[in-house]
C-alpha positions as CSV (number, residue, x, y, z in Angstrom):
1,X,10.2,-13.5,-16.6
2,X,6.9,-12.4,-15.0
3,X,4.8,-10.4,-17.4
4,X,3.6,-6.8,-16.3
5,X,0.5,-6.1,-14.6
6,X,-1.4,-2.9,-14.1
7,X,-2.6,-1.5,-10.4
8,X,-4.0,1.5,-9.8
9,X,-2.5,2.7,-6.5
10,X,-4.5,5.1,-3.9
11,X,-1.7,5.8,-1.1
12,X,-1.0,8.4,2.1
13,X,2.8,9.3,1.9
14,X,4.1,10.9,5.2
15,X,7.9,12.0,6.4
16,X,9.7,13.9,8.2
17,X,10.6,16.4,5.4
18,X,8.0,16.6,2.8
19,X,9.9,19.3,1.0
20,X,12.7,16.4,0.2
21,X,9.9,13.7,-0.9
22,X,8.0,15.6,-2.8
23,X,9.9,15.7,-5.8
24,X,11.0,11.7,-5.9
25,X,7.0,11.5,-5.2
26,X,6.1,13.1,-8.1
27,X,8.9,11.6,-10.3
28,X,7.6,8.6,-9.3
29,X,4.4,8.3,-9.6
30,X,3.7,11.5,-11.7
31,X,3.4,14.9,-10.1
32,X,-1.1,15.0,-11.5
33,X,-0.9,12.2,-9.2
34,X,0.1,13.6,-5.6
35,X,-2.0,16.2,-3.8
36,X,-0.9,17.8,-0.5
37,X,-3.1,17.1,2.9
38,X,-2.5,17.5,6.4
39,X,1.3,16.5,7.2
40,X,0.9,14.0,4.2
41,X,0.4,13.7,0.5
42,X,-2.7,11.9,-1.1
43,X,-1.6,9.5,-4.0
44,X,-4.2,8.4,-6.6
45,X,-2.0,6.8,-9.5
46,X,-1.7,3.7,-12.1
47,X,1.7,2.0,-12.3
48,X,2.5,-0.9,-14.2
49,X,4.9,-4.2,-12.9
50,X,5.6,-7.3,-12.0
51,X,3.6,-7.5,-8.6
52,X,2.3,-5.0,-6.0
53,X,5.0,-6.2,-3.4
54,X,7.4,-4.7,-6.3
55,X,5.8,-1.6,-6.8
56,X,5.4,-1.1,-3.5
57,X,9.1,-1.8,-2.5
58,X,10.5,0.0,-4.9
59,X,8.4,3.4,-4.4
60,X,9.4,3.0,-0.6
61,X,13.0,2.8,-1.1
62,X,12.8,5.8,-3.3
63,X,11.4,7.4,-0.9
64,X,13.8,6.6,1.9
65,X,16.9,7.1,0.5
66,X,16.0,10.7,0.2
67,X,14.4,10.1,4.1
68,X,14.2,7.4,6.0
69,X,11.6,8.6,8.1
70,X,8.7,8.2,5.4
71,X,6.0,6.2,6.2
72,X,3.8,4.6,3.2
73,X,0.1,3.3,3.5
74,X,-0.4,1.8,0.1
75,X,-3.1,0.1,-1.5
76,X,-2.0,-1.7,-5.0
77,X,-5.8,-3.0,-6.8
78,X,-5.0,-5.0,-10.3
79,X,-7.0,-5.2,-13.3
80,X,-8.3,-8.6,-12.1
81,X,-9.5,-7.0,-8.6
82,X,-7.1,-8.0,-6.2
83,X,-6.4,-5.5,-3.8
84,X,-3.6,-5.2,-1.6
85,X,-2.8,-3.0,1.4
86,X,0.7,-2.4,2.9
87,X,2.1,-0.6,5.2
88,X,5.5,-0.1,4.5
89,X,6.8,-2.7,3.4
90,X,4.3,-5.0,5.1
91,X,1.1,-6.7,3.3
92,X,-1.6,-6.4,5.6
93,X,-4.6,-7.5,3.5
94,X,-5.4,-9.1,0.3
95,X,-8.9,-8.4,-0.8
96,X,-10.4,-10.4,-4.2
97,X,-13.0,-8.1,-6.0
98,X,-15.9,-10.9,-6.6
99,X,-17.8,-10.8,-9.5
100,X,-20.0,-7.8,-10.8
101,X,-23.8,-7.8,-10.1
């Protein structure tokens, strides 16, 4: 068993009916944690689990069984500084914070 990490997660959440995400959104990832913008929702929020790709996975598929149109831009950083960016389910990039000044 993998132990659980912490990421703090800074995301744009967009769909086809926001009214219908917004409340698995909020659920999710707690409702101090979403704000409305333009056609999307802003997501600034700390999670905790195995890996990003988990997190991430997990809060899309929420997402889309409610609808399947729902498009996620996520970045996942870790307490160690590794940041990762999906899109959807895809990782696109994997940054590594390097050490502080």
């Amino acid at each position: 068993m993998m132990a659980t990490k912490r990421f703090r997660l800074t995301a744009r959440v967009s769909s086809s009916s926001p009214t219908a995400i917004k409340p698995v959104l909020e659920k999710a990832v707690g409702k101090t944690s979403v704000k409305e913008g333009n056609d999307e929702f802003l997501v600034e929020a700390r999670m905790e689990g195995e890996s990003a790709k988990d997190l991430n996975r997990s809060l899309l598929s929420a997402l889309r069984r409610v609808e399947k149109r729902t498009r996620l831009r996520a970045e996942w950083t870790s307490d160690d500084g590794t940041t990762e960016r999906y899109f959807d389910y895809v990782l696109k990039k994997t940054t590594k914070a390097g050490p502080s000044p």
